[in-house]
PAMILUM-991902 format. One line per field, with one value per residue (C-alpha): residue number from 1; x, y negated, z negated; residue in three letters. Coordinates in nm, 2 decimals, always signed. Layout:
pos	(NUM;...)
east	(X;...)
north	(Y;...)
up	(Z;...)
code	(ala;...)
***
This chain:
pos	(1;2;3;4;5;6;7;8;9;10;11;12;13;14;15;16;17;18;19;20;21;22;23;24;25;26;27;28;29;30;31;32;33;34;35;36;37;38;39;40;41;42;43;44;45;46;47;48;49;50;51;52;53;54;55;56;57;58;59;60;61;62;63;64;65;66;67;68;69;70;71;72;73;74;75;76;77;78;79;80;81;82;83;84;85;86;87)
east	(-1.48;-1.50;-1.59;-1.32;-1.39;-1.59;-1.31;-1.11;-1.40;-1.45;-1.05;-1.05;-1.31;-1.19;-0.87;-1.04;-1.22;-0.89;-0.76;-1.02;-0.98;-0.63;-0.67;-0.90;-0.71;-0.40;-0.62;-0.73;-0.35;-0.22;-0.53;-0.44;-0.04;-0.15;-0.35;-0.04;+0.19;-0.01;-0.08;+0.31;+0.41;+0.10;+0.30;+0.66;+0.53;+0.43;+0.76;+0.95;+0.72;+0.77;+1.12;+1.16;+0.95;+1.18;+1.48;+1.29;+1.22;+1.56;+1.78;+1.52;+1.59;+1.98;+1.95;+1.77;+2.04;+2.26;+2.08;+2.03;+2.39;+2.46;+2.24;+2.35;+2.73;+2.60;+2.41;+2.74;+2.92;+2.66;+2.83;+2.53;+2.29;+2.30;+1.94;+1.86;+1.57;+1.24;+1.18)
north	(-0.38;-0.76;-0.90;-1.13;-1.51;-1.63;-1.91;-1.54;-1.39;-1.70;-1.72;-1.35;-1.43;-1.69;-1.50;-1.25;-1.48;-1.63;-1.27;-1.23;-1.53;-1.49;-1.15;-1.29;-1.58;-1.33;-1.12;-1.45;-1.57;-1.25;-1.23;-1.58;-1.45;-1.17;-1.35;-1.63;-1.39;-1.24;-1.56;-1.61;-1.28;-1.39;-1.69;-1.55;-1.34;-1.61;-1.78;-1.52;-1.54;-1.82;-1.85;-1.54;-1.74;-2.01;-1.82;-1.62;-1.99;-2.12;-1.77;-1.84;-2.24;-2.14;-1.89;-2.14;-2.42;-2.14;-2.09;-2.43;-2.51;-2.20;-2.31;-2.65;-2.52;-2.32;-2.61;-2.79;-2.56;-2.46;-2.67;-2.94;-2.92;-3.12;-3.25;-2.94;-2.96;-2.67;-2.77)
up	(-6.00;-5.92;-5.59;-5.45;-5.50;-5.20;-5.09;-5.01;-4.84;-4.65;-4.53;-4.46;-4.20;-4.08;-4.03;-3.85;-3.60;-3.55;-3.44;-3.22;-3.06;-3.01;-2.86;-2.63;-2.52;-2.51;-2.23;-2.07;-2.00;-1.85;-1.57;-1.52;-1.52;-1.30;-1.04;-1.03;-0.96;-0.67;-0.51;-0.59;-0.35;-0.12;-0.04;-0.07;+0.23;+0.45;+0.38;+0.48;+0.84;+0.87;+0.83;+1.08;+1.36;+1.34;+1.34;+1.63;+1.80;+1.69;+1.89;+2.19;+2.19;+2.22;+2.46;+2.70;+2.64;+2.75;+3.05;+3.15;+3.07;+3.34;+3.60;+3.60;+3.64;+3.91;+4.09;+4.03;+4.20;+4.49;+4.83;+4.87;+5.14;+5.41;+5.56;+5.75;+5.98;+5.95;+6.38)
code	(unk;unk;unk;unk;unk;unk;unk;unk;unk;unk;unk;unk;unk;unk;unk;unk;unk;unk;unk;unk;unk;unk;unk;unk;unk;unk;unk;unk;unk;unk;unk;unk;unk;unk;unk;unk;unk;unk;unk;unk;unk;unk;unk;unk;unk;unk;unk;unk;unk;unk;unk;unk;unk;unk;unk;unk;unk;unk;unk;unk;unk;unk;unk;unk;unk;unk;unk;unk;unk;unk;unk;unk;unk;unk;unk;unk;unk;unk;unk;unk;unk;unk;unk;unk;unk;unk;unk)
***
């Protein structure tokens, strides 16, 4: 039997290496894919805090308008005191 030419042995390495290097880049890419998308649902979570404090802040901020808007009917309303005398 002949042995291959060495330009075919030399290409079939090659090819080989090439393999390997693309399997290993292939593995390299989804731990970087992987650790993207965990830092991706990291910060989806504090979004979603966040947006619930300031909602939170936004329903207190409104209620307090509310309240001040209330009292200042009521002081409106509350007959005035004359200068009243503690002796």
């Amino acid at each position: 039997m002949k042995t291959p030419p060495e330009s075919f042995l030399i290409f079939k390495e090659e090819l080989k290496k090439a393999r390997l290097e693309k399997e290993r880049l292939q593995k390299e890419y989804e731990a970087k894919l992987s650790e993207m998308n965990i830092e991706l649902d990291r910060l989806k979570e504090q979004i979603s805090a966040q947006q619930e404090l300031m909602k939170t802040t936004l329903e207190y901020a409104i209620r307090l308008e509310e309240n001040l808007d209330t009292f200042k009917v009521e002081v409106a309303n509350t007959p005035t005191m004359k200068k009243k005398s503690f002796h």
